[in-house]
Z-matrix of the N, CA and C atoms (Angstrom, degrees):
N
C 1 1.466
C 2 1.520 1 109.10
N 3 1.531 2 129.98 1 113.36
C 4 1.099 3 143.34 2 156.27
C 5 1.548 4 127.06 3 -33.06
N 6 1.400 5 131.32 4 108.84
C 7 1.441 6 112.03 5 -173.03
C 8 1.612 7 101.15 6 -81.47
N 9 1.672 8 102.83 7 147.04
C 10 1.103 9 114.30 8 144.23
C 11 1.617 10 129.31 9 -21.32
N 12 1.516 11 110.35 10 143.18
C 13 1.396 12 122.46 11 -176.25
C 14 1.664 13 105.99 12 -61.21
N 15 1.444 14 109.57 13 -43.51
C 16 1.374 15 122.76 14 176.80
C 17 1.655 16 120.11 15 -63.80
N 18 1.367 17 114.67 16 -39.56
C 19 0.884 18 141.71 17 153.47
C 20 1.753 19 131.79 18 -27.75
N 21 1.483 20 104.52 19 -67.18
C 22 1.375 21 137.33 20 156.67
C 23 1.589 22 94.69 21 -46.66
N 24 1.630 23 112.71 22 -89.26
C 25 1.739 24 113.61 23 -167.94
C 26 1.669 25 109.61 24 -35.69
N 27 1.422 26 123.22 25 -26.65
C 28 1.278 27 121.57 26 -177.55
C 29 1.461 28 103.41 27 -67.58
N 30 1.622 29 133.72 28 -54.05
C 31 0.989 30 162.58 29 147.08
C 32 1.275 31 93.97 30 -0.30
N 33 1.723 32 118.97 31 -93.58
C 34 1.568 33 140.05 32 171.21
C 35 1.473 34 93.18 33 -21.79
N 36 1.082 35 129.00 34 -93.75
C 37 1.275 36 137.66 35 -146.47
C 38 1.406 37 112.98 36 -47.00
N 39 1.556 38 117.18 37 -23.23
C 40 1.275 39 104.19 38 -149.00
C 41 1.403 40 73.34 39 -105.77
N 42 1.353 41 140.88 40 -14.89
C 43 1.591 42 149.08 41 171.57
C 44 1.630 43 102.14 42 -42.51
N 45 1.486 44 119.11 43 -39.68
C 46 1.096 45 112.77 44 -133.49
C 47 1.854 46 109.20 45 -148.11
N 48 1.583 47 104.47 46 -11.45
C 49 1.392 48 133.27 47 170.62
C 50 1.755 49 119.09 48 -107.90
N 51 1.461 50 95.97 49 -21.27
C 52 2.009 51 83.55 50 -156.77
C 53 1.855 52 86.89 51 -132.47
N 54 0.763 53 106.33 52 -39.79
C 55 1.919 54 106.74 53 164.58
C 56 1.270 55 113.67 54 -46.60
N 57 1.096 56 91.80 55 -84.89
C 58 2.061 57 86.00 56 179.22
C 59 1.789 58 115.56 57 -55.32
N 60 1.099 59 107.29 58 -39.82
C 61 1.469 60 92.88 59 -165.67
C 62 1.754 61 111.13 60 -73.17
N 63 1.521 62 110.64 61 -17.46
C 64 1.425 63 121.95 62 -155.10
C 65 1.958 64 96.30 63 -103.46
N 66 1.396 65 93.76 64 -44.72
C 67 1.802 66 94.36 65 -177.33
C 68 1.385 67 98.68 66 -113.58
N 69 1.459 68 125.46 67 -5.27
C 70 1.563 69 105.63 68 -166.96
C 71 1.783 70 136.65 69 63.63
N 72 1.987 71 92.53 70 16.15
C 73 1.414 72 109.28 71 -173.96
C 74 1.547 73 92.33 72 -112.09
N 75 1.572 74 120.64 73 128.64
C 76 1.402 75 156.22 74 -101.27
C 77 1.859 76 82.04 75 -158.30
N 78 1.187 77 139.99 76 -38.25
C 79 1.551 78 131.82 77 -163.94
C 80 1.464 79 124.05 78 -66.29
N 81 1.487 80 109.90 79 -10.23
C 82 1.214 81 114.21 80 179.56
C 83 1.791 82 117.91 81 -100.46
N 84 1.443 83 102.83 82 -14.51
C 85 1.378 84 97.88 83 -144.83
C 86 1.423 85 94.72 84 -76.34
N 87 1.427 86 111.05 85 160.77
C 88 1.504 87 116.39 86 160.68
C 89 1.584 88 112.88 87 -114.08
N 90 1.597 89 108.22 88 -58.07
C 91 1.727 90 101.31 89 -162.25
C 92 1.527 91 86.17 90 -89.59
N 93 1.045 92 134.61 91 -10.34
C 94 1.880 93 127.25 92 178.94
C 95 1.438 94 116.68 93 115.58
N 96 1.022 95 108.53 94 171.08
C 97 1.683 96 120.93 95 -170.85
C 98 1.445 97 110.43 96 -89.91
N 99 1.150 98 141.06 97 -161.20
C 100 1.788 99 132.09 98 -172.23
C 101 1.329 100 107.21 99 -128.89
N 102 1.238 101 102.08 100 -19.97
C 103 2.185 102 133.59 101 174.68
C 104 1.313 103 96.44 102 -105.04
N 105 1.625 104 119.08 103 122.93
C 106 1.325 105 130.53 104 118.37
C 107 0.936 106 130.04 105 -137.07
N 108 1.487 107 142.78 106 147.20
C 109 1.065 108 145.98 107 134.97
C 110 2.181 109 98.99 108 93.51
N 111 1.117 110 133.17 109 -96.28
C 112 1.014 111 134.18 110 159.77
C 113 1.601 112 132.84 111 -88.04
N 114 1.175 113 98.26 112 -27.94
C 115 1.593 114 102.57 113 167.58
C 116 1.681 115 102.37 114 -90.30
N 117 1.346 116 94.81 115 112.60
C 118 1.159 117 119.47 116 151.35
C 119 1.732 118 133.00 117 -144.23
N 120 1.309 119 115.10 118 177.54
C 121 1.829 120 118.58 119 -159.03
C 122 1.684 121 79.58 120 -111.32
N 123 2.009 122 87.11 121 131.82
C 124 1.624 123 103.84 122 -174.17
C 125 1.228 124 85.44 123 -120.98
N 126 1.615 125 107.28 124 166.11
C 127 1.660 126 122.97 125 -165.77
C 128 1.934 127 92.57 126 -84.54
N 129 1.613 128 107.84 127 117.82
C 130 1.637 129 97.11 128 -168.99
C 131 0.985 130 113.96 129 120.80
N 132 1.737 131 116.91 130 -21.08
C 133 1.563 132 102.37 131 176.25
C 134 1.004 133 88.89 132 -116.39
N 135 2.045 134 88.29 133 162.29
C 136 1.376 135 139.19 134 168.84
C 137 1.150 136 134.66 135 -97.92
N 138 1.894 137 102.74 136 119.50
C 139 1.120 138 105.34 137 -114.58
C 140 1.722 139 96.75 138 -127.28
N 141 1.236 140 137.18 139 78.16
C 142 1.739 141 134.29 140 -171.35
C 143 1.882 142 106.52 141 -68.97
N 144 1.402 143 112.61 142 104.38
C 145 1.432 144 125.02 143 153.71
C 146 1.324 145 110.48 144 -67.06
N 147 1.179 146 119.34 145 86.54
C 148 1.675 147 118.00 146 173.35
C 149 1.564 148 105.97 147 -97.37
N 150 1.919 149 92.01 148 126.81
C 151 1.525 150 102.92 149 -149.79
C 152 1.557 151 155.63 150 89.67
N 153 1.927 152 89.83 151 23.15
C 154 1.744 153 107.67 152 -146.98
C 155 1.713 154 106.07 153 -58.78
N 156 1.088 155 102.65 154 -24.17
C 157 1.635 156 105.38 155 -163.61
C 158 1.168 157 120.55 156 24.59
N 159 0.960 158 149.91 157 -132.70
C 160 1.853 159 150.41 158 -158.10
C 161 1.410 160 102.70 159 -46.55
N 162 1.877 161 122.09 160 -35.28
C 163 1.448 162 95.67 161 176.75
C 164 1.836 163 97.70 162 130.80
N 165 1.344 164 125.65 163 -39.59
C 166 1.347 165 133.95 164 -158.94
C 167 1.405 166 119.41 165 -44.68
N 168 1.736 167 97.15 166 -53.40
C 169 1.717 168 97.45 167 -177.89
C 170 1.555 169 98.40 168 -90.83
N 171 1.345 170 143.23 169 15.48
C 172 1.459 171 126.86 170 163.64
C 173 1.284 172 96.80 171 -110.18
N 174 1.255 173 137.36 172 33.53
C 175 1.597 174 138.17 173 145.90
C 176 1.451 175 104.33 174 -101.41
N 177 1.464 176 129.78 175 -45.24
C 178 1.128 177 128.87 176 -149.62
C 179 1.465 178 94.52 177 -82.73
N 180 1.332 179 118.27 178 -32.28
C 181 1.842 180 122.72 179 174.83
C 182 1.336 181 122.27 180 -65.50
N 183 1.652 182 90.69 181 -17.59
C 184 1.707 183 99.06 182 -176.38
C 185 1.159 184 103.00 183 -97.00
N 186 1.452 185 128.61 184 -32.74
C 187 1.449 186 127.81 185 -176.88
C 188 2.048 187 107.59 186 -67.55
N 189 1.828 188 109.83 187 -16.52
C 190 1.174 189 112.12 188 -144.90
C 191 2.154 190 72.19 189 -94.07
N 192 1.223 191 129.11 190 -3.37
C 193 1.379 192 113.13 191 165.44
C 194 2.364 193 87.18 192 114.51
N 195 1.266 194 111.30 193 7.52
C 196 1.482 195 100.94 194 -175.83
C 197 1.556 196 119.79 195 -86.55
N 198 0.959 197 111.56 196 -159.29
C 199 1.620 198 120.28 197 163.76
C 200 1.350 199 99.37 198 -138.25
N 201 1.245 200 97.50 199 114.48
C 202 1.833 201 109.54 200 168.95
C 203 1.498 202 105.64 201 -93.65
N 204 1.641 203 92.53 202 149.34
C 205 1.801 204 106.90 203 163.45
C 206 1.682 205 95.15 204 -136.43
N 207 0.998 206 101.51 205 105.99
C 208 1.305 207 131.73 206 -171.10
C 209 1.763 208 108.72 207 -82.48
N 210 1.368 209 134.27 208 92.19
C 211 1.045 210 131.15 209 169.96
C 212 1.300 211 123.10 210 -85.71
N 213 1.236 212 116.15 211 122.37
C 214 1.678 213 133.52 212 173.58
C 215 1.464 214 130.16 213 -151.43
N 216 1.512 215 115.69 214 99.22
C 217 1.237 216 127.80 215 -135.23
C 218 1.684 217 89.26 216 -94.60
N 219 1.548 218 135.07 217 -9.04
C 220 1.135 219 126.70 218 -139.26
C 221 1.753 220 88.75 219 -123.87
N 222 2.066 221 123.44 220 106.53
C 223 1.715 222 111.40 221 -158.89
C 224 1.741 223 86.12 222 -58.20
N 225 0.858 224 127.29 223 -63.01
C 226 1.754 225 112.56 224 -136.44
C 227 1.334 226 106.23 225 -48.84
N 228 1.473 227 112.99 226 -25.15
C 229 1.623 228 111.70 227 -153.85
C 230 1.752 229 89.82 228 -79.84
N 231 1.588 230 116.35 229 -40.25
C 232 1.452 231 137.13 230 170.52
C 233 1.877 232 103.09 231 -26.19
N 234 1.277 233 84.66 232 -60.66
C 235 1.767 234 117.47 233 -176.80
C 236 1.578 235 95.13 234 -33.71
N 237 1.400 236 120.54 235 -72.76
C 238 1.197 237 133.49 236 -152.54
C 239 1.744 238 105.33 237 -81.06
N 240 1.473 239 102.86 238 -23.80
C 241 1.837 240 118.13 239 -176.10
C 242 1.657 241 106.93 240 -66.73
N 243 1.499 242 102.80 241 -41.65
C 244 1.366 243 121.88 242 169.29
C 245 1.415 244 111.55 243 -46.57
N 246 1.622 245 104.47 244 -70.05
C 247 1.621 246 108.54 245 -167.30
C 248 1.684 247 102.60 246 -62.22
N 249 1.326 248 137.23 247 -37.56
C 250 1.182 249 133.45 248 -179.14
C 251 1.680 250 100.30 249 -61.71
N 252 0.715 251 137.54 250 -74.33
C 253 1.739 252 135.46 251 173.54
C 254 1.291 253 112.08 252 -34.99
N 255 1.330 254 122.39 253 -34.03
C 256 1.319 255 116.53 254 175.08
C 257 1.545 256 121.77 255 -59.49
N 258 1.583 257 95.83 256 -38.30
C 259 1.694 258 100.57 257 173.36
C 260 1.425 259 142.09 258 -88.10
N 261 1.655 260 79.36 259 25.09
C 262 1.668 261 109.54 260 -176.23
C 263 1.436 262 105.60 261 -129.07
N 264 1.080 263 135.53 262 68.21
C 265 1.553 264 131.25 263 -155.85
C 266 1.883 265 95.16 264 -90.45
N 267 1.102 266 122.50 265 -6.38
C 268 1.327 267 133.47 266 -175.84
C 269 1.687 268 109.52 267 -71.05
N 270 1.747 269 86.85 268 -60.05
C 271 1.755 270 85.38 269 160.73
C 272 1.177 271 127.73 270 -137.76
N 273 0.989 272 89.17 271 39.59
C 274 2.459 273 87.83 272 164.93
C 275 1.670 274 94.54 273 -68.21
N 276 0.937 275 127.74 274 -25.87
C 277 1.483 276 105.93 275 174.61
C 278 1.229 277 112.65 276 -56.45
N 279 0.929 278 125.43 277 -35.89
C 280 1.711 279 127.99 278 -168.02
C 281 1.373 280 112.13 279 -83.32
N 282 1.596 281 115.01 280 12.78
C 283 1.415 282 113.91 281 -162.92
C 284 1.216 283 105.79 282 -131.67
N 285 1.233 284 139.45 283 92.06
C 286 1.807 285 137.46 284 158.76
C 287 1.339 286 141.62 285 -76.32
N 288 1.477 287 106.65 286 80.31
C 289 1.596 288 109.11 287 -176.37
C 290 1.225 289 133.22 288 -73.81
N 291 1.226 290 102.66 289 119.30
C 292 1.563 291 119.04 290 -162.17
C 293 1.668 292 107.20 291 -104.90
N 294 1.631 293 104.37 292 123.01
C 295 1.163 294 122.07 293 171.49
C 296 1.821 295 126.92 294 -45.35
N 297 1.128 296 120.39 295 38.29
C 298 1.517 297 102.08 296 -151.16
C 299 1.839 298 97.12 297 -155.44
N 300 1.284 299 113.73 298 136.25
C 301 1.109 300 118.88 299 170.60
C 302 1.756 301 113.41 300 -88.39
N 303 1.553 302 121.84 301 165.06
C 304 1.541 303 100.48 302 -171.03
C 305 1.453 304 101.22 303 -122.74
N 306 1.531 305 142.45 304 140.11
C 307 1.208 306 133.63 305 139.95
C 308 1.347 307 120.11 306 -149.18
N 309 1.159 308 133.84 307 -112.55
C 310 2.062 309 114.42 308 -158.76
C 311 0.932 310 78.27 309 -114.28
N 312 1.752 311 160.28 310 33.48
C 313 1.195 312 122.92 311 153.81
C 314 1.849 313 104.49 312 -166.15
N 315 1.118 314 125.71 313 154.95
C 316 1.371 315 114.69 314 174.91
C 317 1.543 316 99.43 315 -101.29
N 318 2.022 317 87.49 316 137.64
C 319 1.308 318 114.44 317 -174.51
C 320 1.384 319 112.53 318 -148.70
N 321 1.488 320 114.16 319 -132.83
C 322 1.670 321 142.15 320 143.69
C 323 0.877 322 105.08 321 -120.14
N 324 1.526 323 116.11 322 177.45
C 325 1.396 324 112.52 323 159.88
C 326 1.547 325 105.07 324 -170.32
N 327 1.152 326 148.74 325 130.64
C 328 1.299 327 161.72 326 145.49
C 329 1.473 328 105.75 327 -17.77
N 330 1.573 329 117.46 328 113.93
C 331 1.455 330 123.81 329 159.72
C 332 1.313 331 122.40 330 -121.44
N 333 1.046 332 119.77 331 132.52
C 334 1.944 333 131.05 332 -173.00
C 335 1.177 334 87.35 333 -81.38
N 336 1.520 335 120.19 334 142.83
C 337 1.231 336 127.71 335 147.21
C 338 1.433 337 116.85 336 -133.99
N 339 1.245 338 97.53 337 157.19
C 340 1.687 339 99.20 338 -139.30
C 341 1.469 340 106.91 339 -100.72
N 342 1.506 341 118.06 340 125.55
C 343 1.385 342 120.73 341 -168.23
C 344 1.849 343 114.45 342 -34.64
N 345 1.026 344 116.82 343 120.13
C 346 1.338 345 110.54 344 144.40
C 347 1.749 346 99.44 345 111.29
N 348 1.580 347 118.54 346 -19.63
C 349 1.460 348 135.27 347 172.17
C 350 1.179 349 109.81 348 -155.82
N 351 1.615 350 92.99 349 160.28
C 352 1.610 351 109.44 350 179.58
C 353 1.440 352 123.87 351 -97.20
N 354 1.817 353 100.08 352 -8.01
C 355 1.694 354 100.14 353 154.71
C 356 1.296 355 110.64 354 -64.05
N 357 1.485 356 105.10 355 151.69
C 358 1.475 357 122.15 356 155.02
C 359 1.359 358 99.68 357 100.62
N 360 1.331 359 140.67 358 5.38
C 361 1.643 360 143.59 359 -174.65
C 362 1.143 361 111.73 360 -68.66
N 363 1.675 362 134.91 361 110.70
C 364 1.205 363 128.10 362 -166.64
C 365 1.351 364 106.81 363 -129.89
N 366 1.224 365 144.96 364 160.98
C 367 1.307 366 149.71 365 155.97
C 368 1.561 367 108.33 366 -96.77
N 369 1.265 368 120.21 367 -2.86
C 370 1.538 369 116.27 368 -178.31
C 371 2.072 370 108.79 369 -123.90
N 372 1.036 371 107.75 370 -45.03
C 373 1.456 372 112.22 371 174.89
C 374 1.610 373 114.36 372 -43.09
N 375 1.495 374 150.12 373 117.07
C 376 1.479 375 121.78 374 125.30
C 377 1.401 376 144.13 375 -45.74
N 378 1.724 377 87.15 376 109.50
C 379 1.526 378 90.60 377 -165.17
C 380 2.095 379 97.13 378 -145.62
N 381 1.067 380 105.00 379 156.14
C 382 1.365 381 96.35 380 173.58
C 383 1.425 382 123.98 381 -131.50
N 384 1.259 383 95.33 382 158.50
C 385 2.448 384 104.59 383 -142.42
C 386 1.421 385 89.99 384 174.47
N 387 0.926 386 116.44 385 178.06
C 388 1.826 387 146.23 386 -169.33
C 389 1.654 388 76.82 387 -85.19
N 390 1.518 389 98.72 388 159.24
C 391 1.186 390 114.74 389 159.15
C 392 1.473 391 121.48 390 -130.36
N 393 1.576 392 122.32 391 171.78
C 394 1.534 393 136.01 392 -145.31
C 395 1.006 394 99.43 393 -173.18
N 396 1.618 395 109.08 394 108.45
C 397 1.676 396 118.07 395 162.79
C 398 1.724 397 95.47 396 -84.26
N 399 1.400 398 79.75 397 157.04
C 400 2.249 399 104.79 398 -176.54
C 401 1.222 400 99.97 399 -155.95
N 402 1.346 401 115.07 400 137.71
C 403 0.881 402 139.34 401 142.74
C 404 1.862 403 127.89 402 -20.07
N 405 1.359 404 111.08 403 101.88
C 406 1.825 405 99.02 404 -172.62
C 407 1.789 406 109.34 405 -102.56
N 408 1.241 407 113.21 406 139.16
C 409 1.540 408 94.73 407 175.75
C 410 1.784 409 90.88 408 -120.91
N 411 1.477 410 102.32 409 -161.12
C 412 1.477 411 101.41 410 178.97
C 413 1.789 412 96.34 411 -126.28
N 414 1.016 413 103.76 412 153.65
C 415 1.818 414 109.71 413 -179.07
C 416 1.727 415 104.84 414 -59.13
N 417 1.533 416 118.50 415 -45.29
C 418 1.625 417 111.21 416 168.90
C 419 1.635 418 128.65 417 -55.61
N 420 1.496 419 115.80 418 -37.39
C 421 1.385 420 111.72 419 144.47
C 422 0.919 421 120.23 420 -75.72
N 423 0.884 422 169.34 421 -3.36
C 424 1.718 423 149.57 422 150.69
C 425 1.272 424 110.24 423 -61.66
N 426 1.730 425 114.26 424 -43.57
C 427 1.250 426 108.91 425 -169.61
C 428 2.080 427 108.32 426 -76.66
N 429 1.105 428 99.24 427 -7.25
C 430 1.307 429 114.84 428 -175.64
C 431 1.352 430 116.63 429 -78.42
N 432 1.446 431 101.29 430 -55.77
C 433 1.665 432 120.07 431 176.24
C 434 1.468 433 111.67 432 -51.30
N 435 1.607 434 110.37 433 -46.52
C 436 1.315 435 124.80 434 -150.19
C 437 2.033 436 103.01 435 -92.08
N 438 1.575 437 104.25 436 -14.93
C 439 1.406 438 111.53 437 -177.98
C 440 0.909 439 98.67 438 73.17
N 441 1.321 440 157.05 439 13.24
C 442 1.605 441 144.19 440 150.07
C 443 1.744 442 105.49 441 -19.36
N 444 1.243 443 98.28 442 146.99
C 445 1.438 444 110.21 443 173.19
C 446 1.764 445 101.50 444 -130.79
N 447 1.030 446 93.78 445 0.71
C 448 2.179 447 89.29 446 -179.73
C 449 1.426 448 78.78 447 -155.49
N 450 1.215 449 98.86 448 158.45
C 451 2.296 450 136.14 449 139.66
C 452 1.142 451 85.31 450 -139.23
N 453 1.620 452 91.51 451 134.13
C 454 1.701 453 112.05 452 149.52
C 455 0.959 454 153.40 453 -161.34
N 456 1.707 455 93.52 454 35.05
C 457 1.430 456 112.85 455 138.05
C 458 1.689 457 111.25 456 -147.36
N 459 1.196 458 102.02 457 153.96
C 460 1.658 459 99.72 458 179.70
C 461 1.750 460 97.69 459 -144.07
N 462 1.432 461 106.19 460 121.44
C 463 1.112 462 136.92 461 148.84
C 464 1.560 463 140.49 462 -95.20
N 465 1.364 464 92.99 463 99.19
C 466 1.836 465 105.42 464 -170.48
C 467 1.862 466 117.59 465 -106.27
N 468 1.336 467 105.70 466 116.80
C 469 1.725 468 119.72 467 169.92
C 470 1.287 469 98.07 468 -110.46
N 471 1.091 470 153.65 469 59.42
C 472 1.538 471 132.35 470 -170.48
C 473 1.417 472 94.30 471 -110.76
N 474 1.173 473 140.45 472 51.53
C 475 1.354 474 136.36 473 164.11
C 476 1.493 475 124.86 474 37.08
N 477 1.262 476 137.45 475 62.98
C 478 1.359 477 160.92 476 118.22
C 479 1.621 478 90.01 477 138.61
N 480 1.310 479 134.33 478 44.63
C 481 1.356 480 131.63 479 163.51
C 482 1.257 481 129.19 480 -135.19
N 483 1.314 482 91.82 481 39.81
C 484 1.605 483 125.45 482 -177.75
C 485 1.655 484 111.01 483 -72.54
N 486 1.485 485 78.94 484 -44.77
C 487 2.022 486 81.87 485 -174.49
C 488 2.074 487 94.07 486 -69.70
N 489 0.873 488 115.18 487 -45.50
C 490 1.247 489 111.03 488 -171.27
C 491 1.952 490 120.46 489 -58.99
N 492 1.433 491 87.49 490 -48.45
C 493 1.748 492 80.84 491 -179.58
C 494 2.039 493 95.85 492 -65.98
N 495 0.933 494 113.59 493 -6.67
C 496 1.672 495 109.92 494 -167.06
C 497 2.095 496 92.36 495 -82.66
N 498 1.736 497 116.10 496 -42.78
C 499 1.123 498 103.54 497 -179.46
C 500 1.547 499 122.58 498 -64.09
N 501 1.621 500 98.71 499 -26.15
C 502 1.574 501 110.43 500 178.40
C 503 1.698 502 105.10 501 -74.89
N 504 0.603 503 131.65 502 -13.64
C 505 1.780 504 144.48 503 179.35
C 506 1.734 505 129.78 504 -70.59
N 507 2.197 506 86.07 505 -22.66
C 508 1.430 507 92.23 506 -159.46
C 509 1.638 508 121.86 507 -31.60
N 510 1.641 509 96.78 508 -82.31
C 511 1.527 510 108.92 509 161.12
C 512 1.507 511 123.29 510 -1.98
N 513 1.571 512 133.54 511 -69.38
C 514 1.123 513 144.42 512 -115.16
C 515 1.959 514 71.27 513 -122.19
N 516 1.077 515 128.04 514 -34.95
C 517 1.576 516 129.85 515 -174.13
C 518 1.640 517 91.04 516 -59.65
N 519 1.107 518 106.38 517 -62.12
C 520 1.843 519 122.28 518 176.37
C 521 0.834 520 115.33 519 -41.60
N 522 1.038 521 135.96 520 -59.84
C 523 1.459 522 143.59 521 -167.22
C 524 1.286 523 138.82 522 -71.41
N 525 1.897 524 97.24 523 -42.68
C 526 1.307 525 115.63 524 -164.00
C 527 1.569 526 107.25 525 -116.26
N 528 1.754 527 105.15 526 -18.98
C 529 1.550 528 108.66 527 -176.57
C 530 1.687 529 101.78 528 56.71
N 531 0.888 530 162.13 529 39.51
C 532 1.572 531 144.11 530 153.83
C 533 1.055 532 113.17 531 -27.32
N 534 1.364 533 117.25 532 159.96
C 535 1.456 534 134.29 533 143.02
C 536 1.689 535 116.66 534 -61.60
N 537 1.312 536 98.41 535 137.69
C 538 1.525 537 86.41 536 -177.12
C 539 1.825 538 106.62 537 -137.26
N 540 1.254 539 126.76 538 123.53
C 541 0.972 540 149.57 539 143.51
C 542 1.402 541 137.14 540 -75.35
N 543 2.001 542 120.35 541 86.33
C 544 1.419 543 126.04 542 -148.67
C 545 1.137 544 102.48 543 -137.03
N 546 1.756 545 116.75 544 128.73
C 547 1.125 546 134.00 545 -163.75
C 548 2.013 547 94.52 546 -78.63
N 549 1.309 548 131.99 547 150.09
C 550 1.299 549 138.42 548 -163.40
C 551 1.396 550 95.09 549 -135.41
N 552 1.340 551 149.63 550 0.91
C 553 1.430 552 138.44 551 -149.56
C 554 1.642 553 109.73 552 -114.41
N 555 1.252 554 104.64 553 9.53
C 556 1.749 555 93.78 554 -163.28
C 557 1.643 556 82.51 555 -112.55
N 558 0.762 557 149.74 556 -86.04
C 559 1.362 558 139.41 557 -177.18
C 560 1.701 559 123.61 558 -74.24
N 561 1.430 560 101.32 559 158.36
C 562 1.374 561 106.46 560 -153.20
C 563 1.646 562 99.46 561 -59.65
N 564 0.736 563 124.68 562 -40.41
C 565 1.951 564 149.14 563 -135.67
C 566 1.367 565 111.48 564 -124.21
N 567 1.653 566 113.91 565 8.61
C 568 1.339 567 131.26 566 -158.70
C 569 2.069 568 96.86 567 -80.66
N 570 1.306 569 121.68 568 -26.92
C 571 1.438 570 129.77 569 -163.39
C 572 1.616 571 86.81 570 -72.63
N 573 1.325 572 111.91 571 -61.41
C 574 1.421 573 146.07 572 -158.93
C 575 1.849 574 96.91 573 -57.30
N 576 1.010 575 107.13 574 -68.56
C 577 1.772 576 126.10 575 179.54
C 578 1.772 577 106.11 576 -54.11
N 579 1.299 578 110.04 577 -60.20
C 580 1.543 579 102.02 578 -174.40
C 581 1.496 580 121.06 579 -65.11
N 582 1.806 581 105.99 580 -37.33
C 583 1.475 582 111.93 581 174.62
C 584 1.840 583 114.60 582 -45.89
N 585 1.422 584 103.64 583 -41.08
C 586 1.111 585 111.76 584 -166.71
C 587 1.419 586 109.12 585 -61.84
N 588 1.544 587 111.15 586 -64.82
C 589 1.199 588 105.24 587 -170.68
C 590 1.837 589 119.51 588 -64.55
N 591 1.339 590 105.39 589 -24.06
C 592 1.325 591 110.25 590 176.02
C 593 1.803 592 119.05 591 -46.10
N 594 1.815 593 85.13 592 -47.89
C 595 1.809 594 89.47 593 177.22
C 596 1.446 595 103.76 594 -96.38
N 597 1.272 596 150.55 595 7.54
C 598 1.346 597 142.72 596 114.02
C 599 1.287 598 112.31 597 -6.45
N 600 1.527 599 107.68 598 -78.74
C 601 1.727 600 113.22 599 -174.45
C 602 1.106 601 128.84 600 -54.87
N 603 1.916 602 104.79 601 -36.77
C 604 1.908 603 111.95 602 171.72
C 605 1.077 604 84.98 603 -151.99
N 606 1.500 605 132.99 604 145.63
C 607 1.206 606 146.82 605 172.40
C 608 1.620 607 109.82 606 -77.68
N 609 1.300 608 103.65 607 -23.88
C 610 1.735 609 97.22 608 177.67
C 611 1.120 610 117.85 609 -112.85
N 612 1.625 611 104.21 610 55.85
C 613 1.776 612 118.07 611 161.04
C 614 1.855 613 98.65 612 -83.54
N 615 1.304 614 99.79 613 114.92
C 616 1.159 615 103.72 614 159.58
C 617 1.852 616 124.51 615 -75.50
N 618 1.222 617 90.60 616 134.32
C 619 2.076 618 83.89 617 -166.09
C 620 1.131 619 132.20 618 -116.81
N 621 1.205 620 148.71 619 97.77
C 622 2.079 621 136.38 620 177.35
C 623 0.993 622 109.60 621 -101.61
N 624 1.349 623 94.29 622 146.71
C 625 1.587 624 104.99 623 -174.41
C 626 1.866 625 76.97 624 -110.85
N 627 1.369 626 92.42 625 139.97
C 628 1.203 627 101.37 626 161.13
C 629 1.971 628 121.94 627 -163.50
N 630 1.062 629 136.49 628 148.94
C 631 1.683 630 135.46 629 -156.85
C 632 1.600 631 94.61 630 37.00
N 633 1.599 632 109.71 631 -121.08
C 634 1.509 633 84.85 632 -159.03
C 635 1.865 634 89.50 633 -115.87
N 636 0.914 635 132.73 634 32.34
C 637 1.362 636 136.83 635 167.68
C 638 1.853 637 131.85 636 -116.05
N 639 1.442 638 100.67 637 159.02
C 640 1.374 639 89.82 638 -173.29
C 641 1.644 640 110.52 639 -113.93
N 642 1.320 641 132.72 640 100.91
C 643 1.380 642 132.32 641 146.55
C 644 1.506 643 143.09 642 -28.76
N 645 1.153 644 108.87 643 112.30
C 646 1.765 645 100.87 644 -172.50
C 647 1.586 646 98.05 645 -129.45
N 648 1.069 647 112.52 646 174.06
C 649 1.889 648 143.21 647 164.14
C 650 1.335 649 114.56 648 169.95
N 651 1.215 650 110.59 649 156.12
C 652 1.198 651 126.16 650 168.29
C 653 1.374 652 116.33 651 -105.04
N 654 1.545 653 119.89 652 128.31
C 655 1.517 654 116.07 653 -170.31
C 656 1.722 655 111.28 654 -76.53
């Protein structure tokens, strides 16, 4: 019996999300872990999954002692974010899923979603799938709306709109310095583009590129 597409991504994730961070075994991963080296999730921080879909790394942040705000603009994937929290009744408290996709400006915006799964849903990629307008905010309003006084850590997969929730971020980059954990693989120039704006915001983001993501903090 063939697993499910959804199924599989659970598979992936845990290849590459719950291995390393849980045993520190590195053999599975492909696109990378969300922890390395200095960026890591401390018991206390606040913690934005931009892009939570199924739910994996806003359990593992919650289990790591954080408060997640879990963004996922796309319901079905919501649908399934739900049932994963449900089977964690320990800490879905610690977890706030927020309706809203993120990039440089609040709008709507048109998202493809891609026949057959709810990985890979982008508002920026050409790709073809049903489409779904959502709601977009920017990470500086939210953090505004919501009275945040810290983020500190932000983890972004949102499929090539990385550089964008990063322009909507400026402020909160300034301010708060996070840790940052950023997927680099969807656009060509994506290593090149995020570094930039990262040290835009503070020049002493320290940075690795490493598998297909980019690591930052400031010491």
């Amino acid at each position: 019996m063939h697993p499910t597409r959804e199924e599989a991504y659970y598979a992936m994730e845990i290849g590459d999300i719950l291995f390393p961070a849980l045993f520190r075994r590195y053999g599975y991963v492909d696109e990378g872990p969300y922890e390395w080296g200095a960026v890591r999730i401390a018991p206390g921080d606040v913690v934005f999954d931009c892009g939570a879909n199924l739910g994996v790394f806003s359990l593992l942040a919650a289990y790591r002692g954080a408060e997640v705000f879990a963004f996922e603009p796309i319901p079905q994937a919501r649908t399934i974010l739900g049932q994963t929290l449900a089977l964690n009744p320990d800490l879905q408290e610690r977890v706030h899923v927020v309706p809203y996709a993120l990039g440089a400006e609040e709008k709507d915006a048109e998202f493809t979603v891609l026949a057959d799964t709810l990985v890979g849903s982008s508002m920026v990629l050409p790709q073809s799938g049903r489409k779904v307008r959502v709601p977009v905010t920017t990470v500086d309003a939210f953090v505004a709306a919501e009275g945040l006084d810290a983020v500190d850590f932000v983890k972004a997969d949102i499929e090539g709109a990385e550089r964008q929730m990063l322009a909507g971020a400026a402020d909160t980059l300034r301010r708060c310095t996070p840790k940052v954990a950023i997927c680099t693989y969807h656009l060509a120039d994506d290593a090149v583009v995020l570094a930039d704006l990262l040290r835009k915001a503070d020049f002493r983001y320290v940075l690795n590129e490493r598998w297909k993501k980019i690591y930052g903090y400031v010491p």
